[in-house]
C-alpha positions in Angstrom: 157.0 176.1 15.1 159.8 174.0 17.2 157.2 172.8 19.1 155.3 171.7 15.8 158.7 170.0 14.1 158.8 167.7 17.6 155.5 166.0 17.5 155.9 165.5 14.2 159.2 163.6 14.6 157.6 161.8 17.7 154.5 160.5 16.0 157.1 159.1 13.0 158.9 157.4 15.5 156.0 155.8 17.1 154.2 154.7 13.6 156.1 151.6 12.9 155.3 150.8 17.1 151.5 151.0 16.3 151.6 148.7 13.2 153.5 146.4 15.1 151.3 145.6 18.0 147.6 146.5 15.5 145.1 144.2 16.7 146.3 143.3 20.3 144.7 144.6 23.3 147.2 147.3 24.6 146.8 147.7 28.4 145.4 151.0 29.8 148.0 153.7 30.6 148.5 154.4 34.0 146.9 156.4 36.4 148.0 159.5 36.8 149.5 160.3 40.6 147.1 162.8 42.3 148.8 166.6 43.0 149.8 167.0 46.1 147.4 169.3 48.3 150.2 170.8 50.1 152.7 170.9 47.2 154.0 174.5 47.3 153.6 174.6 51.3 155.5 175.6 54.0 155.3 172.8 56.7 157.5 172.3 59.4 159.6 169.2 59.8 157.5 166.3 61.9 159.3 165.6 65.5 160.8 162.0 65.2 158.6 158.8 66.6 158.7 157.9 69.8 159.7 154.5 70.9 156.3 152.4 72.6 156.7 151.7 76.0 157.8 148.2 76.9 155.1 145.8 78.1 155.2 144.6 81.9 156.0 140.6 82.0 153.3 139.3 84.3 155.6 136.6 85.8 158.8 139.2 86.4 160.6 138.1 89.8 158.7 134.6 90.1 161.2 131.4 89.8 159.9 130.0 87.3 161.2 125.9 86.9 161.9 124.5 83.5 159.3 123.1 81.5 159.3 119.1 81.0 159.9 118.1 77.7 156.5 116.6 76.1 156.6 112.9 76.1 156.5 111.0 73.3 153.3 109.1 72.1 152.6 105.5 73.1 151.2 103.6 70.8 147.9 102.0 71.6 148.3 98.2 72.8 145.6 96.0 70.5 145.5 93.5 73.4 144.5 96.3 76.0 142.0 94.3 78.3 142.2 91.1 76.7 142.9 87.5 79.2 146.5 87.1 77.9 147.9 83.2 78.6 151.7 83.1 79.9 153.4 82.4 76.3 155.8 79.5 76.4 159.3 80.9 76.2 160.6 81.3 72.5 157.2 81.4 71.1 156.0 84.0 68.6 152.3 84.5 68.0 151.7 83.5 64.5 148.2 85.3 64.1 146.4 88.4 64.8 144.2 86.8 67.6 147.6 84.5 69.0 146.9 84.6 72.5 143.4 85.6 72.7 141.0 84.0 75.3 138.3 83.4 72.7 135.9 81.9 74.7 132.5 81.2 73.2 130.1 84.5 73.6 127.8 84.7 76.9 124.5 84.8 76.5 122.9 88.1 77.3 122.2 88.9 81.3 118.5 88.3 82.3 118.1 91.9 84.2 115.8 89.4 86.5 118.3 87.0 87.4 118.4 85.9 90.7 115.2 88.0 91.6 112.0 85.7 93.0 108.7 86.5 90.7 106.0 85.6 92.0 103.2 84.1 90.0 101.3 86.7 87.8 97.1 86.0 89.3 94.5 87.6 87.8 92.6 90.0 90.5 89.6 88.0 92.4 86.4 88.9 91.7 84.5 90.8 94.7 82.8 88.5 97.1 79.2 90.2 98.1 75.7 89.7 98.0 73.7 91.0 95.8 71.9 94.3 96.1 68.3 94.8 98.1 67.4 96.3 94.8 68.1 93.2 92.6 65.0 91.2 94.7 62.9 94.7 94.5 61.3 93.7 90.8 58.3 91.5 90.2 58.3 87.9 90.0 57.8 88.0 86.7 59.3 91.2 84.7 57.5 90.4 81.6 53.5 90.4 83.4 54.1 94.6 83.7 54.0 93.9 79.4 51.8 91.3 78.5 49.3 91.0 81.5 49.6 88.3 84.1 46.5 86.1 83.3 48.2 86.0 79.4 52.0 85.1 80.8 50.5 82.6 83.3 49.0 80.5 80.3 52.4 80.7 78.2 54.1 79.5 81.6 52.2 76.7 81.9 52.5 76.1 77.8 56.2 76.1 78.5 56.3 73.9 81.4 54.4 71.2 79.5 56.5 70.9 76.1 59.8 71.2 78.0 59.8 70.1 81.6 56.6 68.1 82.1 56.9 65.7 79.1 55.7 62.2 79.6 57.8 59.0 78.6 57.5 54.9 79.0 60.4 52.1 78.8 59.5 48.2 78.8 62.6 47.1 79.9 64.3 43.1 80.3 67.1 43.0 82.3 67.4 39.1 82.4 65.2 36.8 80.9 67.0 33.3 80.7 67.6 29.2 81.6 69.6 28.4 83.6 71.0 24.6 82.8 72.3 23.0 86.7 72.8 19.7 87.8 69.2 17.7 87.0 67.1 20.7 87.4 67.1 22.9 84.6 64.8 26.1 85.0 63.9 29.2 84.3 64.1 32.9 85.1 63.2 36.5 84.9 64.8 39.5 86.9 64.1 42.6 87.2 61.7 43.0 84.4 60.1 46.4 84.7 57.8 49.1 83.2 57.8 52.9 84.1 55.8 55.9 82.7 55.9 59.3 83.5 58.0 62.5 83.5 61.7 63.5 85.6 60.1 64.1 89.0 57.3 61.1 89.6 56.9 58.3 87.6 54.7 55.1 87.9 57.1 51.8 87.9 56.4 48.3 87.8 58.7 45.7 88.4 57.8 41.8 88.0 60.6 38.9 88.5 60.2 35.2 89.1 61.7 31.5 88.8 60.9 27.8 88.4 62.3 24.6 87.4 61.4 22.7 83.8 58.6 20.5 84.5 57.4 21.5 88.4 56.1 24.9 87.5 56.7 28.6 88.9 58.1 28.1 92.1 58.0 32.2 92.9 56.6 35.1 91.0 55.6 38.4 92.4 54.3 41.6 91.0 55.3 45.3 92.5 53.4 48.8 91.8 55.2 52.1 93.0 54.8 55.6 92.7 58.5 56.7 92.2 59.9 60.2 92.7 63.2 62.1 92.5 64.9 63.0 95.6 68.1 64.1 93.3 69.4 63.3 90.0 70.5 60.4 91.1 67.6 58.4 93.3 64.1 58.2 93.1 62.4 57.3 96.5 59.8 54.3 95.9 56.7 53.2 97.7 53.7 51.2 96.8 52.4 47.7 96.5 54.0 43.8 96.0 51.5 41.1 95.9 53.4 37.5 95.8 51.3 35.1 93.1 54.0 32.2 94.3 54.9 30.6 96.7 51.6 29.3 98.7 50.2 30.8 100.2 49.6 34.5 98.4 51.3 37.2 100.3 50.7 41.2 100.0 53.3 43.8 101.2 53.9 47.9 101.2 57.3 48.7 99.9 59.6 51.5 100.6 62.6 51.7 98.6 65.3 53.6 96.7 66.4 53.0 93.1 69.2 54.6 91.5 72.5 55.0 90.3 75.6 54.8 93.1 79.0 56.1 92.7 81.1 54.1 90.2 78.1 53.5 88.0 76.8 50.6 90.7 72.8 50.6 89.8 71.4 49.5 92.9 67.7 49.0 93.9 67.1 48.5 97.8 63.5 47.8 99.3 61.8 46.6 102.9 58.8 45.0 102.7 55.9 45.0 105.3 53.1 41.9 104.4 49.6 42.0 105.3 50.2 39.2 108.1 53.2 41.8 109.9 56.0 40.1 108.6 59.2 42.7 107.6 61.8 41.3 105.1 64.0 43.0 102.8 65.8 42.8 99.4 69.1 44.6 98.1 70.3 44.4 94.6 73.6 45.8 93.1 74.8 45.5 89.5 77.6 46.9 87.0 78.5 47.1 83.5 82.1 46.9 82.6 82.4 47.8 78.7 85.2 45.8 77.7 84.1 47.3 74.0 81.6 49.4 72.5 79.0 45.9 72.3 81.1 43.6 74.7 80.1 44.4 78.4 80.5 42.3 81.5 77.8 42.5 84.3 78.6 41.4 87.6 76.0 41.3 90.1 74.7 40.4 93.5 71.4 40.1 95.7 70.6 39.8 98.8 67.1 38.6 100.9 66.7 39.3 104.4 64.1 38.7 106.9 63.4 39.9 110.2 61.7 36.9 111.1 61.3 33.1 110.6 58.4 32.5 108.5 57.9 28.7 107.8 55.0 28.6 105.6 57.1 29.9 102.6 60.1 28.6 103.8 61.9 31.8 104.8 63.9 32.2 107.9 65.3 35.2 110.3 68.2 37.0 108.9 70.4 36.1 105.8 68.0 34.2 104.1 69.5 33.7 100.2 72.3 35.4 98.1 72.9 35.3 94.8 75.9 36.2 92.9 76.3 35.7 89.4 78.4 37.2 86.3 77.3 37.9 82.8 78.8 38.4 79.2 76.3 40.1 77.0 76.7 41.3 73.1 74.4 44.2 72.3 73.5 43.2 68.5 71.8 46.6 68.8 71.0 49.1 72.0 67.7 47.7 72.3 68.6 43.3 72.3 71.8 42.0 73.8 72.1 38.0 74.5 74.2 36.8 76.8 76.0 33.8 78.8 77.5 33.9 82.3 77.2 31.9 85.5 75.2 32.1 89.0 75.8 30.9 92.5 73.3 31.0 94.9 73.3 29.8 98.6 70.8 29.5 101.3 71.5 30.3 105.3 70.2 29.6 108.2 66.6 28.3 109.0 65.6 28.9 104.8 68.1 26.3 104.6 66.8 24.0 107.1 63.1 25.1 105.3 64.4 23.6 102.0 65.7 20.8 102.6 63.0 19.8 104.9 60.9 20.6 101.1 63.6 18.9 99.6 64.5 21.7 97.4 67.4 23.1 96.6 69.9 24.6 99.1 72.2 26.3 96.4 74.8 25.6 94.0 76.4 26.6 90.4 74.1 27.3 87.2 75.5 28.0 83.3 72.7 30.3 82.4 71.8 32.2 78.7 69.8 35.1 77.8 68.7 38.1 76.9 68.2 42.0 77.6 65.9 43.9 75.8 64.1 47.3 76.2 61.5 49.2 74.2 
């Protein structure tokens, strides 16, 4: 009953508590302390702790010297490795870069420098004959396909359209007067006529002169069979027969006819007549474009003969020369007139000859003309 009366005075007490704090969260109550095990126990009193054992120094007995005190930091110079100028006494630099050497940047190092590189060459190519087995084949590859007899024909076929062609050329090369001192005349040189293909060729040349009034005083006619001893000369031999002067004269005639360094066209020939007598003729001309349709021919000729022979009034050696220079105008390739002036001379015995004939012994003519072909 006591026990009864006390709770009831405690939970009074504690009402007015609980409506005070009605809504809040009230903390948990505390955890009870766990009983001890050995509450109730006898248990002897625990011997006092033991002090640990001091600890060996490693260094005891050594002489140890003082330490050094740290030293202070440095600060870090800016200018550390920089080409620094004496400053003038007083002076303060007045910028951050007062004092520098600022020198214009260097160009980067060629890593070659100074080294001596020879040329880069591309490798040779190997020097050697060919192999035995490159002449081991047939002649012709493609008779082992088509049959030799049918390959033979296409051959020939071939060699007809492209290397065996035929062509012609009527050519002029000087057809004028010549106007001198009371005995005008006339002329033709090196008129000429050739057919055939690269290699051979038939070639007629004609040329002649005479004086206004007297008649042809020399004309002569030459037939040769002309052939190609390299692009650039054809070996000639035929026939000349001499119409003029009295009497009639025939020859053989071995020559050359081509084109000489510098673009010189020469034409050299020895004659043998039908009486023994040897003579011989060199001509040498050259065309100096002074425009695309101006041009400017000089040229020269020469006679010779071996012997005197008085009954066409040629003598031993030098007989005439002729050298003359002409300004044509090619209206088109194929016709070009043109003026210039000729000197010729005679020499030795054909002079004595011609004056004895009373002919001329040389001198100056104005000639004009033309060159045509076809």
């Amino acid at each position: 009953m006591k026990r009864l009366l006390i709770l009831l005075l405690a939970a009074s007490a504690s009402a007015p508590a609980l409506a005070q704090h009605s809504g809040h969260s009230a903390p948990p109550p505390p955890a009870e302390e766990e009983p001890d095990p050995h509450a109730g126990h006898d248990m002897p009193a625990a011997p006092p702790s033991q002090p640990a054992p001091p600890q060996t120094d490693p260094h005891a007995g050594h002489a140890m010297p003082a330490p050094a005190p740290p030293a202070p930091p440095q600060a870090t110079d800016p200018h550390a490795g920089h080409a620094m100028p004496p400053q003038p006494s007083g002076s303060q630099p007045s910028g951050p870069h007062q004092g520098h050497d600022m020198a214009a940047p260097q160009p980067a190092t060629d890593p070659h420098a100074g080294h001596q590189m020879e040329p880069t060459q591309a490798p040779a190519p190997p020097v050697a004959p060919p192999p035995p087995e490159a002449s081991s084949g047939p002649q012709h590859a493609a008779d082992l396909v088509f049959g030799t007899e049918q390959m033979a024909d296409v051959r020939e076929e071939t060699r007809r359209l492209h290397g065996g062609m035929r062509f012609y050329r009527f050519t002029i090369d000087q057809l004028e007067v010549a106007l001198r001192d009371g005995r005008d005349g006339y002329a033709w040189e090196d008129v000429q006529f050739r057919y055939g293909g690269d290699i051979d060729k038939l070639w007629i040349k004609s040329e002649g002169e005479g004086t206004f009034g007297e008649g042809v005083e020399s004309a002569e006619v030459q037939a040769l069979w002309s052939h190609a001893i390299d692009p650039w000369f054809d070996l000639q031999a035929g026939l000349r027969y001499d119409f003029r002067p009295d009497p009639e004269r025939a020859y053989l005639v071995l020559g050359v006819q081509g084109l000489a360094p510098y673009w010189f066209e020469v034409d050299a020939a020895a004659f043998i007549s039908d009486k023994g007598d040897i003579s011989a003729r060199v001509e040498a001309e050259n065309d100096q474009r002074i425009t695309q349709r101006l041009i400017l021919q000089p040229r020269v000729e020469l006679d010779l003969a071996l012997q005197d022979v008085p009954e066409i009034g040629v003598g031993s050696g030098l007989s005439t020369a002729e050298a003359g220079l002409r300004l044509r105008y090619e209206i088109v390739p194929e016709f070009a007139p043109y003026v210039g002036v000729q000197y010729e001379h005679a020499f030795g015995d054909t002079r004595r000859f011609r004056r004895l004939a009373s002919d001329d012994v040389g001198g100056w003519s104005l000639v004009l003309g033309v060159k045509a072909w076809f």
